[in-house]
MISE-469613 format. One line per field, with one value per residue: z, y, x of N, C-alpha, C in turn; residue number from 1. Coordinates in Angstrom, 1 decimal, always signed. Each point is the difference from the previous one (the first is absolute). Example, Ala and Ser with C-alpha at 12.3 -4.5 7.8 and 13.67 -1.06 7.14 Angstrom:
% residues 2
npz <- +7.8/-0.7 $
npy <- -5.7/+1.1 $
npx <- +13.2/-0.4 $
capz <- +0.0/+0.0 $
capy <- +1.2/+1.1 $
capx <- -0.9/+0.9 $
cpz <- +0.0/+0.8 $
cpy <- +1.2/+1.1 $
cpx <- +0.9/-0.8 $
num <- 1/2 $
//
This chain:
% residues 180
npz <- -10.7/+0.1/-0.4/+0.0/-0.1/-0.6/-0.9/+0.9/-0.5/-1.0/+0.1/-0.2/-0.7/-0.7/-0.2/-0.4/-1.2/-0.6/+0.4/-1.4/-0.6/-0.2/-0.2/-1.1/-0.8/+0.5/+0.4/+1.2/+0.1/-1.0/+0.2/-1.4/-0.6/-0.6/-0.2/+0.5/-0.4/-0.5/-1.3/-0.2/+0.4/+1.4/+1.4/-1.2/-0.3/+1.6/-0.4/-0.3/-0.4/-0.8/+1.3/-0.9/+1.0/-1.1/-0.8/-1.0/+1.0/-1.7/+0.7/-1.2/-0.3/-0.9/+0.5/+0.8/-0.8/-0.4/+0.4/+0.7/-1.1/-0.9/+0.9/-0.1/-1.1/+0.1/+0.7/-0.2/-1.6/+1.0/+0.6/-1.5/-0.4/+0.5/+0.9/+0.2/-1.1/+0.3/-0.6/-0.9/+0.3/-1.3/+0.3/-1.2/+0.9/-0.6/-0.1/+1.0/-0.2/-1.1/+0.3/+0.8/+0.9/+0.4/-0.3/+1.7/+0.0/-1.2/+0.0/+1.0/-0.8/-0.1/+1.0/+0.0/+0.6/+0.3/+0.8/-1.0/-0.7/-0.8/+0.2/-0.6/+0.4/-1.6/-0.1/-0.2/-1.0/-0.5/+1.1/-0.7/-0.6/+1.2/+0.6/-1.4/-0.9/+0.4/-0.1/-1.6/-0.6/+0.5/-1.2/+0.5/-1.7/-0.3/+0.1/-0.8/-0.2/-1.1/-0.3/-1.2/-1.0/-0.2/+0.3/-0.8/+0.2/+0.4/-1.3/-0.4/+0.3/-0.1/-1.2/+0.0/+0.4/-0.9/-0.7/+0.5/+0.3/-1.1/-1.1/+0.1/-1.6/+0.5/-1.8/+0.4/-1.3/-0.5/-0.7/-0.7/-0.8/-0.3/+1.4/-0.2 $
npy <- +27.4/-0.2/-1.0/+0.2/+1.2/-0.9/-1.3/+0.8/+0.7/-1.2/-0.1/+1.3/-0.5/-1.5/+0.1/+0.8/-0.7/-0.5/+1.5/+0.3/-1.0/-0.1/+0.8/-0.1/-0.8/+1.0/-0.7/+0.4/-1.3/-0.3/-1.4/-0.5/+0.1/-1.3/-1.0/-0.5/-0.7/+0.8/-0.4/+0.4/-1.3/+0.3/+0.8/-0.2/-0.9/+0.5/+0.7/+0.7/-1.0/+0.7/-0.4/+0.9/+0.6/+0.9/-1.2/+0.2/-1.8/-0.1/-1.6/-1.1/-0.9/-0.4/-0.5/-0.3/-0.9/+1.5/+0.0/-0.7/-0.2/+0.6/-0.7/-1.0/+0.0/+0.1/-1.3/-0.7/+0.6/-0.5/-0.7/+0.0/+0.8/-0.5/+0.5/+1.2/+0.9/-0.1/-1.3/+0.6/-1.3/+0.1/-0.8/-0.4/-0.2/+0.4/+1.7/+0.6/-0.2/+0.5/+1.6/+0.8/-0.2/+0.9/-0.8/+0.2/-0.9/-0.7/+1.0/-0.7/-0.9/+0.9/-0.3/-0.4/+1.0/-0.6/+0.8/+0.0/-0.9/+0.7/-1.0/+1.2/-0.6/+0.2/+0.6/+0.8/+0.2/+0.0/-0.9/-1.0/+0.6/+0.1/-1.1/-0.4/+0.6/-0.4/-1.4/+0.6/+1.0/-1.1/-0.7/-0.8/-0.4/-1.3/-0.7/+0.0/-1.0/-1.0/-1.5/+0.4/+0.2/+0.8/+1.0/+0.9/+0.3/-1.6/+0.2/+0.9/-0.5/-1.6/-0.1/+0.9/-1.0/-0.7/+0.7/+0.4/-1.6/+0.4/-1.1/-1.5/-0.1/-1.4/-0.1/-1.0/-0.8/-1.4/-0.2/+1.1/-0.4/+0.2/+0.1/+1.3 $
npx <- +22.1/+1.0/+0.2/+1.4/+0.0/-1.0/+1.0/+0.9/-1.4/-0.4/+1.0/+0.1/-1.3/+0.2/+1.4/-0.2/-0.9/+1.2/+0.4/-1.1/-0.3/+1.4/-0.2/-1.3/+0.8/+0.7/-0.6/-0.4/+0.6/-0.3/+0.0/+0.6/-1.4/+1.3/-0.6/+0.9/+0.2/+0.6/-0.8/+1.5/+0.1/-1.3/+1.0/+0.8/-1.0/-0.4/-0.8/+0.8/+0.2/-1.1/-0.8/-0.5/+0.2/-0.4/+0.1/-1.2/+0.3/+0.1/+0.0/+0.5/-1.0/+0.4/+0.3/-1.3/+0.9/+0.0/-1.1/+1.2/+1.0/-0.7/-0.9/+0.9/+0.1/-1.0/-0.2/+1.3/-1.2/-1.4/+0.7/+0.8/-1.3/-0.8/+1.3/-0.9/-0.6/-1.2/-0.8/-1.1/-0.9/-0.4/-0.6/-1.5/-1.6/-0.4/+0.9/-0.1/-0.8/+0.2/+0.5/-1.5/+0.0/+1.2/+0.9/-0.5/+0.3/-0.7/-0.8/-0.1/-0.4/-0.9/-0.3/-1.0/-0.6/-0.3/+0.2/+0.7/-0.5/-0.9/-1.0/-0.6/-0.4/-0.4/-1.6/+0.4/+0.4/-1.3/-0.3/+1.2/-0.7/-1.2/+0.1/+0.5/-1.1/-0.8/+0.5/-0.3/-0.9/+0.0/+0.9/-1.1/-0.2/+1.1/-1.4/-0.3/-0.5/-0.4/-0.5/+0.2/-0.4/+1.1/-0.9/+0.1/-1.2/-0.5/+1.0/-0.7/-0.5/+1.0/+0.6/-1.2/-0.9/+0.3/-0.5/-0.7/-0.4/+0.3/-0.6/+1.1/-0.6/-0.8/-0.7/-0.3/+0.2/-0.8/+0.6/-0.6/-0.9/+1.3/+0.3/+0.6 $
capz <- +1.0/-0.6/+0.3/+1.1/+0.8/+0.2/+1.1/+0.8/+1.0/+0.5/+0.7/+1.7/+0.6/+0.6/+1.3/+1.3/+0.9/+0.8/+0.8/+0.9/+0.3/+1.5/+1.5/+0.8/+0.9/+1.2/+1.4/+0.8/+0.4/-1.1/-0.7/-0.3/+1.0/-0.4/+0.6/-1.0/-0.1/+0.4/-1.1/-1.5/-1.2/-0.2/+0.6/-1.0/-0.8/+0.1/+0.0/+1.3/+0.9/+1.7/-0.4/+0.5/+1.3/+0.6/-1.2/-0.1/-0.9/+0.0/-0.2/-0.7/+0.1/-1.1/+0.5/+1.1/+0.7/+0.6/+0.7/+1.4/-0.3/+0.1/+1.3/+1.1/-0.4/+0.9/+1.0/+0.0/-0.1/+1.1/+1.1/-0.2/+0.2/+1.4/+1.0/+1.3/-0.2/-0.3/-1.4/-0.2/-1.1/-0.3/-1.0/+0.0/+0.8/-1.4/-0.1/+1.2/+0.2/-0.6/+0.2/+1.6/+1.0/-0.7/+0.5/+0.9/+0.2/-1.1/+0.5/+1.0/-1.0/-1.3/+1.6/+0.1/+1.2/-1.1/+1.3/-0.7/-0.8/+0.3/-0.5/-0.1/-1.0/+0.0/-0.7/-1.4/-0.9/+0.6/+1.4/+0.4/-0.3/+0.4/+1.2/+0.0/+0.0/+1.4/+0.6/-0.4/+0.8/+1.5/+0.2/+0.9/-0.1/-0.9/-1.6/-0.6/-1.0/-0.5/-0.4/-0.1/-1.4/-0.9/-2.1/+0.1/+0.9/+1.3/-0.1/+0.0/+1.5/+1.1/-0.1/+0.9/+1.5/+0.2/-0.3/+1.1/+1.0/+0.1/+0.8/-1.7/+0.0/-1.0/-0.8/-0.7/-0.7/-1.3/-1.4/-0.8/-1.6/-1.2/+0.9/-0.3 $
capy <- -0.6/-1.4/-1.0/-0.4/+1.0/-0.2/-0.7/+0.5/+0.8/-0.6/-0.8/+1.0/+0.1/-1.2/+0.1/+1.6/-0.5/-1.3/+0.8/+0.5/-1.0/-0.5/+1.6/-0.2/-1.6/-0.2/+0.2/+1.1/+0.0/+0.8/-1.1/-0.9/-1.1/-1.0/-1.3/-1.0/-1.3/-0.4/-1.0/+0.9/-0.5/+0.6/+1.1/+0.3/+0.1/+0.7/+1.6/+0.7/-0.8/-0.5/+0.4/+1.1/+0.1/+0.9/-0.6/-1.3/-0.8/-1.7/-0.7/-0.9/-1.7/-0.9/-1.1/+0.2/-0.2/+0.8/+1.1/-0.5/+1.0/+1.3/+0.3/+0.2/+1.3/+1.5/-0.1/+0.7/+1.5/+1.0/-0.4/+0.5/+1.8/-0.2/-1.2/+0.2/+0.4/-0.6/-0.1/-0.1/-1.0/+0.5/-0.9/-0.1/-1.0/-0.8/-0.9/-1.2/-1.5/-1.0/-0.2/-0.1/+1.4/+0.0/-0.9/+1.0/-0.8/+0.5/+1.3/+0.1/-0.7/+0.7/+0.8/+0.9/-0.7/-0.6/+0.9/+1.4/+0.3/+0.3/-0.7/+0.0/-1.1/+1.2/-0.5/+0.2/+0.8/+1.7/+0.1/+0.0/+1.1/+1.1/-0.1/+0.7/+1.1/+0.6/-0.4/+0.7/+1.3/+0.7/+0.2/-1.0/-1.4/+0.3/-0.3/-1.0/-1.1/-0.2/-1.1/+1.0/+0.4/+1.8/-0.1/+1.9/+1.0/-0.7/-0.2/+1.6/+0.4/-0.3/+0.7/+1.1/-0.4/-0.5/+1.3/+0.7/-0.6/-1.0/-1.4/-0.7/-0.7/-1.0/-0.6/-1.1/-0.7/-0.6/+0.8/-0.4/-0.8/+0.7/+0.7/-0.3 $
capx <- +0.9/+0.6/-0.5/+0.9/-0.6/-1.2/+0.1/+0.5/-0.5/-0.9/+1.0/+0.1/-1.2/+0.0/+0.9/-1.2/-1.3/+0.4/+0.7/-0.8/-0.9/+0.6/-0.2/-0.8/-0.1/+0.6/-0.4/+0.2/+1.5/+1.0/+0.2/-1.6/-0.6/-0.4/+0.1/+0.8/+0.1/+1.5/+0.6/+0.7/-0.4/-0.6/+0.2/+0.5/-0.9/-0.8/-0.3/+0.8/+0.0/-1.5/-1.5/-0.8/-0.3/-1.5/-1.1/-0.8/+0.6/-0.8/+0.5/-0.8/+0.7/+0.1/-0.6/-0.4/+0.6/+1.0/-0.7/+1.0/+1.1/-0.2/+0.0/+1.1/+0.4/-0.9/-0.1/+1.1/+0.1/-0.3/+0.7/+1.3/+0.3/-0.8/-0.2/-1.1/-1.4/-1.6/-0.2/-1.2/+0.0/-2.0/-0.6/-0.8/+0.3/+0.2/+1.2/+0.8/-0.4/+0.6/+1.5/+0.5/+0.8/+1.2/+0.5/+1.1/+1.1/+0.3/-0.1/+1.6/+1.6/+0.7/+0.3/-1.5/-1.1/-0.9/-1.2/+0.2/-1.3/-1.5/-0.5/-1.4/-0.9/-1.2/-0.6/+0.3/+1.0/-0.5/+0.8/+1.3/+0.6/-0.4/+1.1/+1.4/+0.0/+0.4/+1.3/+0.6/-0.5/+0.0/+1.4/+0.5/+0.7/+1.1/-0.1/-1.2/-0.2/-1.8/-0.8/-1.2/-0.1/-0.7/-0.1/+1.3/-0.5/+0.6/+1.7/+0.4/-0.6/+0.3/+1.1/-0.2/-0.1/+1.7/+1.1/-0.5/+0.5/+1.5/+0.1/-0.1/-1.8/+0.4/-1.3/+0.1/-0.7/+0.5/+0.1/-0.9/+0.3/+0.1/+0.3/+1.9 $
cpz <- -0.5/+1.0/+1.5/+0.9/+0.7/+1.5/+0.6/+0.9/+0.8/+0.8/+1.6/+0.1/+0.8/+1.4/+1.2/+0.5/+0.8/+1.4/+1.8/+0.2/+1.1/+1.2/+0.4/+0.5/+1.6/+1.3/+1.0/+0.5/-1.5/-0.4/-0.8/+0.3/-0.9/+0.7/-0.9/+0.0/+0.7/-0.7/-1.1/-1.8/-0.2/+0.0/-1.1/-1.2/+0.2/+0.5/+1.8/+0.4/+1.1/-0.3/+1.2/+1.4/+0.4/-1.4/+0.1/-1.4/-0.1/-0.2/-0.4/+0.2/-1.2/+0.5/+1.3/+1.1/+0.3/+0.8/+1.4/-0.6/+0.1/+1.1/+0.9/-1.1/+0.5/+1.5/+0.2/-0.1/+0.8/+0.9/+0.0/+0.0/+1.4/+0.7/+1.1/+0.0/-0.3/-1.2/-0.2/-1.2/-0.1/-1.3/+0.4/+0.7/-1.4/+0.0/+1.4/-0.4/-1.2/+0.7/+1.4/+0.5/-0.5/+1.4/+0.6/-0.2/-1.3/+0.1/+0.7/-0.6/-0.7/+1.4/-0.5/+1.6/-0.3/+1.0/-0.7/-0.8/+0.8/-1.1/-1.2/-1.3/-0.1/-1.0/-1.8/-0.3/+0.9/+1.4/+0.0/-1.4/+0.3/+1.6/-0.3/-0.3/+1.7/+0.7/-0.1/+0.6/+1.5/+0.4/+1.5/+0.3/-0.2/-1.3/-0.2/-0.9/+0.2/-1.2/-0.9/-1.6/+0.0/-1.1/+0.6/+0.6/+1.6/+0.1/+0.5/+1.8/+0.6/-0.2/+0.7/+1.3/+0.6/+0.2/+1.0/+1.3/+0.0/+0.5/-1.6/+0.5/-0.9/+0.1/-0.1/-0.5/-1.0/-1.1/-0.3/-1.8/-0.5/+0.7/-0.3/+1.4 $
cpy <- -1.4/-1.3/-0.5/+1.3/-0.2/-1.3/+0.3/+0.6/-1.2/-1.1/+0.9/+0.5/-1.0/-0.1/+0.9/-1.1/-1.3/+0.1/+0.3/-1.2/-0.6/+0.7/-0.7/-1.6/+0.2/+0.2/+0.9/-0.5/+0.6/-1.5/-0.4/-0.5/-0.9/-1.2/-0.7/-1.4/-0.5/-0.6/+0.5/-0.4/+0.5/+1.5/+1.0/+0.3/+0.7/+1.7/+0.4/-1.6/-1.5/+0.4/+1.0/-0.7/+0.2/-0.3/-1.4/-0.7/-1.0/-0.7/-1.0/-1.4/-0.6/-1.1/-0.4/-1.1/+0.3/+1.0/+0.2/+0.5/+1.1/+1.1/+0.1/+0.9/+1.2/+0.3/+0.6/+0.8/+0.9/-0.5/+0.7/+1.5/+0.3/-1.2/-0.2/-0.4/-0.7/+0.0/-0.8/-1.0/-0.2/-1.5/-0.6/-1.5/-1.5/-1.2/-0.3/-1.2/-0.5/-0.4/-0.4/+1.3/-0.1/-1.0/+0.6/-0.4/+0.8/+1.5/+0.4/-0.3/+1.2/+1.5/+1.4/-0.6/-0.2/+0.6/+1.8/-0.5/+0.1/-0.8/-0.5/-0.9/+0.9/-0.8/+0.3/+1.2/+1.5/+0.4/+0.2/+1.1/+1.0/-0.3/+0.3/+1.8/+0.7/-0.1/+0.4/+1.5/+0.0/+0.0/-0.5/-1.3/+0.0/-0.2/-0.7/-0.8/+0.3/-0.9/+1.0/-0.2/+1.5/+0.5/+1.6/+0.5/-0.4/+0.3/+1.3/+0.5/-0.5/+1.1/+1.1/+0.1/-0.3/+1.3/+0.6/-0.3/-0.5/-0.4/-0.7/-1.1/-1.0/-0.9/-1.2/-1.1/-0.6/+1.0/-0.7/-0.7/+1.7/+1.2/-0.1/+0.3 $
cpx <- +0.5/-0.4/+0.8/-0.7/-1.2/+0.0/+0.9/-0.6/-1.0/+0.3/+0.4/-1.1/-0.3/+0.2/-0.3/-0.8/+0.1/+0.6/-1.2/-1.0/+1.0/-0.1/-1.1/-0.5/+1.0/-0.4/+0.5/+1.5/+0.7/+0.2/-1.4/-0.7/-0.8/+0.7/+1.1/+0.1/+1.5/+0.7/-0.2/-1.3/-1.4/-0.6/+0.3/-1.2/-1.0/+0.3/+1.1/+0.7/-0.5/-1.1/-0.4/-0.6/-1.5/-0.7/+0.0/+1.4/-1.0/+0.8/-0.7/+0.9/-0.5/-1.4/-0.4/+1.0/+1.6/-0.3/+0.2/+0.8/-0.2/-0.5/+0.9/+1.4/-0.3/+0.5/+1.4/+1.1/+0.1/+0.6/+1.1/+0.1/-1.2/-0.3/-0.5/-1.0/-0.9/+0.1/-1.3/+0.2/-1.5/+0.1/-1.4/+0.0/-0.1/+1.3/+0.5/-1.1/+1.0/+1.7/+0.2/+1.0/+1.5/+0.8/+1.2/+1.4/+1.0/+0.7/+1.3/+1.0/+0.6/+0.8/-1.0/+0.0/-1.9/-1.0/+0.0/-1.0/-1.4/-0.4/-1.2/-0.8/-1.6/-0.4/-0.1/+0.6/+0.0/+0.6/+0.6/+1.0/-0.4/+1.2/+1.3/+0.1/-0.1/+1.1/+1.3/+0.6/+0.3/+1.8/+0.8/+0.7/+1.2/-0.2/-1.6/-0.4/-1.3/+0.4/-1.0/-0.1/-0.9/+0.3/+0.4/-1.0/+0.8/+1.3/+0.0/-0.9/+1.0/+1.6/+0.1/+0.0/+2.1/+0.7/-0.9/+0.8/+1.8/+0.2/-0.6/-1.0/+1.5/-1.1/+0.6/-1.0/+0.7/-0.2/-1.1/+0.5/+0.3/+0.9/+1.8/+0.4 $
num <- 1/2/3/4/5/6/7/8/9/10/11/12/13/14/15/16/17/18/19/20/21/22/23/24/25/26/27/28/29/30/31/32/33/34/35/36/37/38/39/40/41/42/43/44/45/46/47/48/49/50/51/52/53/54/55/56/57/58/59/60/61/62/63/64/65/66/67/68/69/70/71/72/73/74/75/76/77/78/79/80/81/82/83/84/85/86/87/88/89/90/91/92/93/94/95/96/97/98/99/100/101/102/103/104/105/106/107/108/109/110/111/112/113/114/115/116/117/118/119/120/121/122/123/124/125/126/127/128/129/130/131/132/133/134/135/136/137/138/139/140/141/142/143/144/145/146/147/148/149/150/151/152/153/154/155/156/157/158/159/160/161/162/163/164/165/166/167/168/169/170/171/172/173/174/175/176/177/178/179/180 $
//
């Protein structure tokens, strides 16, 4: 078989699967179900557009003093594709002593209602990835965060729990030394 023959077929093989991996990202209305930014410059770089609705996103901050940007990135994310819904926020009581509770005001600024978050300060890692996997699964939220560091067994239970529940996990943390 010649070579143009070969990639031709492998190219309307491609295409079939990319056909059918969109069949199966569409939700029961027939539209996607990813989250967009609304901003070309980034909406554009990522997979369909947006982020997967029913998986686990990590999000990372350079430095612990961008760790408010990046938050209220999230925060708006979810404001701009659910603007109802309960949203589960899990960090170790560790860190509210250092950061403290999220600053309601703030919250509203971005037109969140700052009574849509669940609050939970836990005592370590284990908890609070054992509260978002539930929180997950039970597909009651619009969404959930967790203050958390996981290593792929954690990545791969909560992604599951997401896709169970559809409904998007968002990890966040400083990047770690060596982390792209």
């Amino acid at each position: 078989m010649a070579k143009k023959q070969i990639l031709d077929r492998l190219k309307a093989q491609v295409s079939a699967l990319e056909k059918r991996v969109e069949q199966l990202d569409q939700d029961g209305s027939g539209h996607m179900s990813f989250w967009r930014f609304n901003v070309p410059a980034i909406d554009e770089l990522l997979p369909h557009g947006g982020l997967d609705s029913a998986n686990v996103h990590e999000i990372l901050w350079p430095h612990q003093a961008d760790r408010v940007a990046a938050i209220g990135c999230v925060l708006a994310l979810i404001t701009k594709n659910d603007g109802a819904g309960p949203i589960l926020w899990c960090q170790s009581k560790r860190n509210t002593l250092d950061h403290g509770f999220p600053y309601t005001h703030g919250i509203g600024a971005i037109g969140m209602s700052p009574g849509r978050i669940l609050f939970l300060s836990l005592k370590n890692d284990r908890e609070i990835l054992w509260a978002l996997e539930e929180a997950l699964k039970s597909g009651a939220l619009a969404a959930v965060m967790g203050e958390v560091e996981t290593d792929l067994k954690s990545s791969r239970r909560l992604g599951l729990a997401a896709s169970t529940g559809k409904t998007p996990c968002f990890i966040l943390h400083t990047a770690r030394e060596g982390m792209n």
